[in-house]
C-alpha positions in Angstrom: 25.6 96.0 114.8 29.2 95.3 113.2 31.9 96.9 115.2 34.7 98.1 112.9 38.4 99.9 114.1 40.9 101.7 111.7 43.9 104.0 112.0 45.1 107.0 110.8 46.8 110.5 110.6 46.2 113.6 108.3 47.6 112.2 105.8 45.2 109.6 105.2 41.9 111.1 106.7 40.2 111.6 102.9 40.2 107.7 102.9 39.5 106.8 105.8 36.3 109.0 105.1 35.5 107.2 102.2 36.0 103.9 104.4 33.7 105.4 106.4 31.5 106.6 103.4 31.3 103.1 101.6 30.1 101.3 105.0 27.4 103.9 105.1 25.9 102.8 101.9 25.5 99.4 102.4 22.5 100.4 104.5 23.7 98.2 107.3 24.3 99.1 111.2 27.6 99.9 112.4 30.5 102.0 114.7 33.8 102.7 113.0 36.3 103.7 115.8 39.5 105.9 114.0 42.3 105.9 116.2 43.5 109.6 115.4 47.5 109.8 115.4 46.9 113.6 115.1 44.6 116.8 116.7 43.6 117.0 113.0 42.2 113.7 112.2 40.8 114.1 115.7 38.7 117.2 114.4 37.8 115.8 111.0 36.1 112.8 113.0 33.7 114.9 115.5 33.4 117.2 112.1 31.6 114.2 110.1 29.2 114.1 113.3 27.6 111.2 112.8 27.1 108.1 115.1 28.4 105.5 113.0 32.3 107.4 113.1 33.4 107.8 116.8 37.2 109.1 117.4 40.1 107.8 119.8 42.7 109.9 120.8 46.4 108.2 120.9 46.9 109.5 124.3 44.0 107.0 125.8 46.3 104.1 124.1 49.6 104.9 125.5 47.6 106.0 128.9 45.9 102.5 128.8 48.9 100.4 127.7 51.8 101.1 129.2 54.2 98.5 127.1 52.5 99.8 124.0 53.8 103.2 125.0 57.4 101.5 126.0 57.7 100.1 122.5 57.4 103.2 120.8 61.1 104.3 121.3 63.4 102.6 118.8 61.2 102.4 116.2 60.4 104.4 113.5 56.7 106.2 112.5 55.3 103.3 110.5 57.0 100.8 112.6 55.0 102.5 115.7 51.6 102.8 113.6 52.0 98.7 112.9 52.3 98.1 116.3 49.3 99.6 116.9 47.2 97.2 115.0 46.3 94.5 117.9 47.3 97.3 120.6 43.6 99.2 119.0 41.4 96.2 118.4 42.3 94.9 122.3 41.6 98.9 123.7 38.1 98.7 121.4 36.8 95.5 122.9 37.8 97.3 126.3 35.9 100.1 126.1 32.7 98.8 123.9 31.2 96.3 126.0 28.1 95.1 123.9 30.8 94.3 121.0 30.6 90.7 120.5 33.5 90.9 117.6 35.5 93.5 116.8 37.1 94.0 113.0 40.2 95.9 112.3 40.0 97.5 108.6 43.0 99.4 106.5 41.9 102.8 106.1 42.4 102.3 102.5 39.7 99.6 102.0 36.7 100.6 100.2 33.4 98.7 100.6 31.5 97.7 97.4 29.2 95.3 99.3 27.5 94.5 102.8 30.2 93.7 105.6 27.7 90.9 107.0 28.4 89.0 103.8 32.2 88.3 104.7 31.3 87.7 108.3 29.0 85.2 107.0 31.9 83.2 105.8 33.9 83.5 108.5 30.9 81.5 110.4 31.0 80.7 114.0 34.9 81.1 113.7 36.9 83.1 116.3 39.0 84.8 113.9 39.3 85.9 110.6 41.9 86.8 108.0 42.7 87.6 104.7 45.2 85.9 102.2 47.0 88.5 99.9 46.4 85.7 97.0 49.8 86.7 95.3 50.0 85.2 91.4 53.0 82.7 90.9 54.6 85.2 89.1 54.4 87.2 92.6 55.4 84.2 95.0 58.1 85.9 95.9 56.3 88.5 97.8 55.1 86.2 100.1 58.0 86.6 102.2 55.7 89.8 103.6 53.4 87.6 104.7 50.8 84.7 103.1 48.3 87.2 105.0 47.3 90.7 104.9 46.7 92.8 107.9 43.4 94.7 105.7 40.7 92.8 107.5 41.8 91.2 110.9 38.4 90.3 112.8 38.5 88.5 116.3 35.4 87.6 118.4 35.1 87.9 122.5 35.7 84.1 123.2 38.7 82.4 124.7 40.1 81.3 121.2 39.7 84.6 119.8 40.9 86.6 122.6 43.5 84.3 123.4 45.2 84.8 119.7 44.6 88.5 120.2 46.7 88.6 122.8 49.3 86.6 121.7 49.4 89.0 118.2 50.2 92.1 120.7 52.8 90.4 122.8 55.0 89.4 119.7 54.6 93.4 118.0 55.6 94.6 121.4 58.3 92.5 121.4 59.4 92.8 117.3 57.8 95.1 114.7 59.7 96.3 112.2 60.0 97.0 108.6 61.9 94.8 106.8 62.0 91.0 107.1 63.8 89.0 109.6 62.9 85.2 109.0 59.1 84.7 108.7 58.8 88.2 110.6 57.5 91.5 109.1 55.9 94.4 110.7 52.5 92.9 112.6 51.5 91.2 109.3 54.4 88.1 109.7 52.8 87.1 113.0 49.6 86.3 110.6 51.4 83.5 109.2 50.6 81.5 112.5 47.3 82.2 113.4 46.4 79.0 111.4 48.5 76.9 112.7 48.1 78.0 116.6 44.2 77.4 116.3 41.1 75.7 114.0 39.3 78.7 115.4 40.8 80.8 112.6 38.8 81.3 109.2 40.9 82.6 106.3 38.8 84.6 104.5 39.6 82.6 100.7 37.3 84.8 98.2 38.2 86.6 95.3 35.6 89.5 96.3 37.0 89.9 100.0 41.1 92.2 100.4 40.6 92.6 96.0 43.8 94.6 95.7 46.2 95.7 93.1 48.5 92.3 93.2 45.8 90.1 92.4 44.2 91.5 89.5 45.7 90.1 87.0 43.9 88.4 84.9 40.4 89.0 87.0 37.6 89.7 85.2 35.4 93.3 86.6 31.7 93.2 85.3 28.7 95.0 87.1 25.0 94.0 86.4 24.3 97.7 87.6 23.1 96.7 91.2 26.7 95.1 92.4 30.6 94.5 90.9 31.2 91.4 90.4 35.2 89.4 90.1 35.0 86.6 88.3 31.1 86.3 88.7 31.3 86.5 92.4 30.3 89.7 94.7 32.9 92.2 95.2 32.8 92.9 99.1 35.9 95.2 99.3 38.9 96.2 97.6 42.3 97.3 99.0 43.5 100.6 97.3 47.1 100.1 98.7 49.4 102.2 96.4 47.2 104.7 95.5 48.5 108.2 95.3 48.0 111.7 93.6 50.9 112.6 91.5 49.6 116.0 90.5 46.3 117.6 91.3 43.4 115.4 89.8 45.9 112.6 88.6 46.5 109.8 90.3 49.1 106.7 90.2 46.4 103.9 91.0 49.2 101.3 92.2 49.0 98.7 89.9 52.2 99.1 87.4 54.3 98.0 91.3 52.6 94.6 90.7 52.4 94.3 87.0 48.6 94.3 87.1 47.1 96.1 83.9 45.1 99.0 84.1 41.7 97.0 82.2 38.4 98.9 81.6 36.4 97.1 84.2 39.1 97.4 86.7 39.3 100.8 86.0 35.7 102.3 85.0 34.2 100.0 88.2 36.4 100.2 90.9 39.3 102.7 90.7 37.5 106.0 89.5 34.3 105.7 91.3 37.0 105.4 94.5 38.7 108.1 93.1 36.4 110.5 92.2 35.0 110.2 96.0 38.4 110.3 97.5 38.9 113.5 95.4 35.6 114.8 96.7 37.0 114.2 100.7 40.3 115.9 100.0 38.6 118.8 99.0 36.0 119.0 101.8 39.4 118.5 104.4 41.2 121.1 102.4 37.8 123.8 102.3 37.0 122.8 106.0 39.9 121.9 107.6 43.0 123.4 105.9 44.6 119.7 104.9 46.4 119.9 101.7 47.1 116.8 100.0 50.6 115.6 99.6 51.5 115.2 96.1 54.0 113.3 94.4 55.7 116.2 93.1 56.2 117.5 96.4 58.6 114.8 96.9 60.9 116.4 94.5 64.2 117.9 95.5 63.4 121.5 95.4 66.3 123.0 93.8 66.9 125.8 91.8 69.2 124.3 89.2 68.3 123.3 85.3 68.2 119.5 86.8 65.5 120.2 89.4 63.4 122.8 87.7 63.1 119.9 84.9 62.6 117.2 87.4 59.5 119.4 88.9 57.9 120.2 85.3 58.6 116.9 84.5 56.5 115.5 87.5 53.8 118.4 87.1 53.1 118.1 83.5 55.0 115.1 81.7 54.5 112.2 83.5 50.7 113.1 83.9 50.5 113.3 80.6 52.7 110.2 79.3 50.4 108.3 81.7 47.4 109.4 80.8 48.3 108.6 77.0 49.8 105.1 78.2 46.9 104.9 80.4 49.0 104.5 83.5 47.3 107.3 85.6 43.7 108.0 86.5 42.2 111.5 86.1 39.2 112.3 89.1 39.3 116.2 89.3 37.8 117.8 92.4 35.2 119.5 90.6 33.6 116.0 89.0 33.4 114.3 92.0 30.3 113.0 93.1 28.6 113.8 96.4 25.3 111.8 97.8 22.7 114.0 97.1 21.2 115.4 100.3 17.9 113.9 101.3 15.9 117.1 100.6 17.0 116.6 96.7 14.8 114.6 94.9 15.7 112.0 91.6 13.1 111.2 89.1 13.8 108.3 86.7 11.4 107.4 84.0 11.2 104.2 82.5 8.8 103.6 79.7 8.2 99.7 78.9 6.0 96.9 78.2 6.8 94.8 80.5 8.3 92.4 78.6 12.2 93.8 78.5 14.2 90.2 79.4 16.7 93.5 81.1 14.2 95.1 83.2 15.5 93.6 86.5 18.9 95.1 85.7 17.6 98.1 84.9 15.7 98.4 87.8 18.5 97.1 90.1 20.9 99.7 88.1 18.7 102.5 89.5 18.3 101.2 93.0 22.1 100.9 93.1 22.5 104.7 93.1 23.6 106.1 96.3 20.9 109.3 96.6 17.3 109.5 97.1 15.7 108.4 94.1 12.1 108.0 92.7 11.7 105.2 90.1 8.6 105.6 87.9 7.7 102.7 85.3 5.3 103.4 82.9 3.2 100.6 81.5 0.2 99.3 79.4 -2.4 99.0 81.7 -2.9 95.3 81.7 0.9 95.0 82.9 0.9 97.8 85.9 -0.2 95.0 88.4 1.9 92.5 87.9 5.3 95.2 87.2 4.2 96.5 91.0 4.1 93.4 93.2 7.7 92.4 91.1 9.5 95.6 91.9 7.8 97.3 94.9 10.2 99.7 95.3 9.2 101.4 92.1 5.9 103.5 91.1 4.3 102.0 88.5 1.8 103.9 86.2 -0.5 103.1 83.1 1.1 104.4 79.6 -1.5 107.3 78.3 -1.3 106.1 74.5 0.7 108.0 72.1 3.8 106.1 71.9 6.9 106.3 74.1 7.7 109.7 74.8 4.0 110.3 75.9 4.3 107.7 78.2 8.1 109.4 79.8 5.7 113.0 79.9 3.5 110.5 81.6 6.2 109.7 84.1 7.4 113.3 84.7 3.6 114.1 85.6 2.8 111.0 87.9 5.1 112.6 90.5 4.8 116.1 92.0 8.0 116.7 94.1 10.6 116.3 92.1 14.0 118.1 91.4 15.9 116.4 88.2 14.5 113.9 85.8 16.4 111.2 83.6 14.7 108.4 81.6 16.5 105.0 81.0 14.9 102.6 78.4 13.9 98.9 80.1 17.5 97.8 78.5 19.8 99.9 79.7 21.6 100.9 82.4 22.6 103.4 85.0 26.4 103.3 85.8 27.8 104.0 89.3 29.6 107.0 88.4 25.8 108.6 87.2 26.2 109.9 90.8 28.8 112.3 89.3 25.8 113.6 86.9 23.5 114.0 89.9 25.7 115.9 92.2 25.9 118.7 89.5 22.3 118.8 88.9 21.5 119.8 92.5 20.2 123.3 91.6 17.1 125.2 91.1 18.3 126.6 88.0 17.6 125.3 84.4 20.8 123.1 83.7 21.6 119.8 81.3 24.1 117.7 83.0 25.5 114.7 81.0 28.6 112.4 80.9 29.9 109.5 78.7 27.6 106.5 77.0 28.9 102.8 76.9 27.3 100.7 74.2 27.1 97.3 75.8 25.8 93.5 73.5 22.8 91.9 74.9 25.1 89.9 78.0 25.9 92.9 78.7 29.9 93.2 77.5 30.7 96.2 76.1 31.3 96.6 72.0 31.6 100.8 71.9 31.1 104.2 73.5 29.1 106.7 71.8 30.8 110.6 70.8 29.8 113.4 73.3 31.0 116.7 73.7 33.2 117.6 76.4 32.8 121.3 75.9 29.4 122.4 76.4 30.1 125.7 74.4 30.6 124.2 71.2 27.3 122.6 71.4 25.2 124.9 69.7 28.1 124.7 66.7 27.7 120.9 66.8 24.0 120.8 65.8 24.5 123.5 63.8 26.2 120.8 61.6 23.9 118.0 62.2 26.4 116.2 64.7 24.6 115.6 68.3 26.8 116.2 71.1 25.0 114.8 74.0 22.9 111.7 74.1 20.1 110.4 76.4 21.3 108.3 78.8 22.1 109.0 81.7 21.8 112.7 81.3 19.7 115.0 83.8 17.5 117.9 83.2 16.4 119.8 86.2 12.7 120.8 87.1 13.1 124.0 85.5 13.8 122.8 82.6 10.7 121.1 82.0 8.9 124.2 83.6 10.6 126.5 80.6 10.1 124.1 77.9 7.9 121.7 78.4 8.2 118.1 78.5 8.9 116.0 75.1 7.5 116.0 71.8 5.0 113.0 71.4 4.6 113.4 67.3 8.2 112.2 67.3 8.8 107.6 67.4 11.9 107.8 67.5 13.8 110.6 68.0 12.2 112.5 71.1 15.0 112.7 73.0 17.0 114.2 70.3 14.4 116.8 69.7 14.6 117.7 73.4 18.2 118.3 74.3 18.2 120.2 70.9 15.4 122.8 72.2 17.1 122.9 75.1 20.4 124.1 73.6 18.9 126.6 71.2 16.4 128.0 74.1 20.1 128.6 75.8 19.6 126.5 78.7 23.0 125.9 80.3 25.2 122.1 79.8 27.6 120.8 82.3 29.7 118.3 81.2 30.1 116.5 84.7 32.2 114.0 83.7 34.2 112.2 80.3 33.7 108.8 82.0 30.6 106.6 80.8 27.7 107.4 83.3 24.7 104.8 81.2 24.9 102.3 79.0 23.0 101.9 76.0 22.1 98.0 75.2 22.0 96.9 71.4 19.6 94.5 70.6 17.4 93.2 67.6 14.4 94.8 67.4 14.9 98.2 68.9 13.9 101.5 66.9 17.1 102.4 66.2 17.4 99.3 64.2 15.3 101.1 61.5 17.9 104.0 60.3 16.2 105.3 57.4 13.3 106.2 59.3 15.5 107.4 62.3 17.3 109.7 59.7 13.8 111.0 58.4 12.9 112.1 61.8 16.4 113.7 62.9 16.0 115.8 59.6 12.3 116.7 60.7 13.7 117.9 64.3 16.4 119.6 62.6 14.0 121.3 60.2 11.9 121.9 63.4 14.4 123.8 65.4 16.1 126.0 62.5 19.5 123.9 63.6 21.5 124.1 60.5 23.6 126.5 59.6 23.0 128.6 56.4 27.0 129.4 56.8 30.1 127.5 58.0 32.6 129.4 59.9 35.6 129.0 61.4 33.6 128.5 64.7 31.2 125.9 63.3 34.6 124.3 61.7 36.7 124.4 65.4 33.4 122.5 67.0 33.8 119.7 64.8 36.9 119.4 64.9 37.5 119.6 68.6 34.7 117.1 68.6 36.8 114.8 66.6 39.9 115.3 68.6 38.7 114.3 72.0 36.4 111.7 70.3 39.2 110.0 68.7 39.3 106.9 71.3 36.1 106.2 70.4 36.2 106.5 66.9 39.5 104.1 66.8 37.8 101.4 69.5 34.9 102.0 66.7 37.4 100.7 64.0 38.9 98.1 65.7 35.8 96.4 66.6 33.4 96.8 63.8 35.6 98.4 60.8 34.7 101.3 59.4 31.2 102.3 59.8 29.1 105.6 61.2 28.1 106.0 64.2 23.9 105.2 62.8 25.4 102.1 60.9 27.2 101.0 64.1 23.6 101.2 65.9 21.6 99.8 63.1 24.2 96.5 62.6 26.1 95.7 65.9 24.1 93.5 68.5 
């Protein structure tokens, strides 16, 4: 068991939630303690009811510290809430007496790996801290501290104690905000935990207190089971900075440090964070009436020409200006993703031969997801054997014969209790933010739910995205014009789908997929687009079927034949679909350009590896 403390008020509840949330799926025991500086953090605690989240009220600290309580008049709010810090982690070890160690954590860190791992480099160490690893260009900033107060562990031993209690006697004393020599807030005092004991680890990795000011220049890569910094494990990430400027857009911190917004940075860390943070603010605001604070409601509320413009500007401008300079994050409320419950079950389908040098990442990219999922491979029968004592977490099944998409209907009949099927080819990959996908395919209904496609090399980088439609209703336009609008991976049809229309066409080598998400559009079956971020990835490679495009073009002319797709008339309908199309695709199509020149989307598959 890893004992954990935090602090926080309404204001920062959502994240503390997603703390809380992120701990949860690393699988691994633990107790969070939240000391609640508010009744309403206090009720969103015993609302989570769960074992691992327990809630303190601040009166039991001032009741049980009387020079804690002394020392809160003369200072300010935030200079109160920093002298908390040791105050907390002194009352926990109190009052949990099989804690061998307890762990203070920001509210604002986010777990991306097991908590045991940093532990494990701390060692046999009394205590351990975090360096903020500023850049030179940042040295400066060190003033604040070499060490940040995000993760402050201490065990129960006379070295570790002993420091504790010398952290609380200097915030009683000072703890302010601003500077005053090496002193700042509680985080100053950090400065001489080395040099007062060897019992002190600092906590030197670039996957442990990741943050904002020392990003630069990092580079963010997943292998679908875990984000990696520089090659290493991310463990956590500090989101200091983080705030919503208008609903669903949000400042992520980084432009205060000079850090730039990359793809990896972005597309594996901030919005998956985002998107669940988004998902908790709406839960406090449907449950327990807490409205997030947004930057525009900051502004001077006059009524003058000056303020109105100020406002709109805040509301509207600056979302967009960021968004364009890709300064701002967008994580809407409605495309957040939510664990599935444990009554909702996944089916992924895998057809291979065994042979993919990618299948462990594909596997690892499924077992990575955060719901309940069954993973079915389907295999020749000579291979099942040895596929199932390598991953025993899957189902493995022998192919029927008949090519590939006999072998996925295979799949979808190997299994009786299932809710929502994908299929991922033995090269690609499941993203993290496929969750998003999942969460709106949680119904009984027939429903297509899809989101964006990376293209990714053989190691893995990526080289593309591939066009989709963000507006499902301009689907049936699209194909209408021989222009697909939602691709394969990583998109979910639920069971009744497959109980309307069947499974896929085995006559097909090539183009199955296609063929299904076609009949599924023209039999009317609702789309969702759950999210425009990249949900799979699709791996080029030499050798794969799309490789061969005449063949691939012979076949998407026979499905469009099959289905009656094409239009004997353009309107102005089938004319506003494309172009729409093109409009939100344009991204794509100029990342297109600037890595491969000017080339369609089929010659980009058939040449780029």
């Amino acid at each position: 068991m890893i004992y954990f403390c935090t602090y926080c008020d309404r204001r920062y509840a959502a994240r503390m939630l997603a703390l809380h949330a992120s701990l949860v799926a690393q699988g691994e025991p633990f107790l969070l303690q939240v000391l609640c500086f508010d009744r309403e953090t206090e009720e969103v605690v015993a609302g989570v009811a769960q074992p691992t989240l327990a809630a303190i009220p601040l009166s039991d600290l001032i009741e049980g510290d009387p020079g804690y309580a002394d020392a809160r008049s003369g200072r300010s709010e935030v200079e109160f809430y920093f002298t908390t810090t040791p105050v907390l982690i002194r009352h926990c070890l109190a009052r949990t007496a099989e804690a061998q160690a307890m762990t203070y954590l920001d509210s604002d860190l986010y777990f991306f790996g097991p908590a045991s791992g940093v532990w494990a480099l701390q060692g046999d160490r009394s205590v351990g801290i975090v360096p903020h690893r500023f850049p030179p260009r940042l040295a400066e900033r060190t003033r604040y501290g070499t060490y940040n107060v995000a993760w402050v562990s201490f065990r129960r031993d006379h070295p570790g104690l002993s420091c504790l209690e010398w952290w609380r006697a200097r915030c009683l004393e000072w703890c302010h905000d601003y500077v005053e020599g090496e002193k700042f807030a509680d985080q100053g005092y950090l400065n001489e935990f080395p040099r007062r004991s060897a019992a002190v680890c600092v906590l030197d990795h670039v996957g442990i207190n990741a943050a904002p000011w020392n990003m630069d220049g990092v580079d963010v890569s997943s292998d679908g089971a875990t984000v990696k910094v520089n090659g290493q494990r991310l463990y956590f990430f500090h989101f200091q900075g983080v705030r919503e400027i208008t609903s669903g857009w949000f400042e992520p911190g980084l432009r205060a440090y000079g850090t730039p917004n990359t793809g990896g940075l972005r597309e594996l860390i901030y919005l998956p964070y985002l998107e669940e943070l988004a998902a908790f603010q709406r839960r406090l605001r449907l449950n327990h009436g807490i409205a997030t604070e947004l930057g525009s409601r900051r502004l001077h509320a006059g009524d003058t020409a000056r303020a109105r413009w100020e406002r709109a500007k805040a509301r509207w401008v600056l979302p967009q200006l960021g968004r364009w300079r890709g300064q701002l994050l967008y994580a809407p409320e409605h495309a957040a993703p939510a664990i599935a419950s444990a009554s909702f079950r996944m089916l992924v389908v895998t057809p291979t031969l065994g042979s993919s040098p990618w299948l462990d990442e594909t596997v690892a990219s499924v077992s990575a997801q955060p719901f309940p999922c069954i993973h079915v491979l389907v295999a020749p029968a000579p291979a099942v054997a040895g596929l199932a004592a390598r991953f025993p977490r899957a189902k493995v099944v022998a192919e029927p014969g008949g090519g590939m998409y006999a072998a996925i209907n295979a799949g979808l009949e190997s299994e009786a209790d299932w809710d929502a099927f994908t299929y991922i080819n033995d090269d690609d990959l499941l993203l993290p933010r496929f969750a998003a996908v999942v969460a709106r395919a949680r119904t009984t209904e027939p429903r297509v739910v899809y989101g964006g496609v990376r293209l990714i090399n053989t190691k893995g980088k990526r080289i593309g995205a591939i066009p989709t439609s963000r507006f499902p209703s301009l689907n049936r336009a699209l194909y209408a014009q021989r222009t697909e609008p939602v691709f394969q991976h990583g998109t979910v049809a639920t069971r009744a789908v497959v109980r309307r229309l069947g499974g896929f066409d085995a006559s097909f080598r090539f183009c199955g997929d296609s063929e299904f998400l076609a009949r599924c559009c023209v039999a009317g079956i609702p789309f969702v687009c759950a999210t425009k971020q990249v949900v799979g990835a699709f791996r080029l490679r030499a050798g794969q079927l799309t490789k061969n495009l005449p063949v691939m073009l012979e076949e998407h002319h026979r499905l469009y034949a099959k289905l009656k797709l094409p239009a004997e008339v353009i309107t102005f309908r089938h004319r506003w679909a494309r172009f729409v199309f093109r409009v939100v695709n344009l991204p794509v199509y100029a990342e297109r350009i600037a890595r491969h020149g000017f080339i369609t989307f089929g010659e980009q598959l058939a040449k780029v590896e």
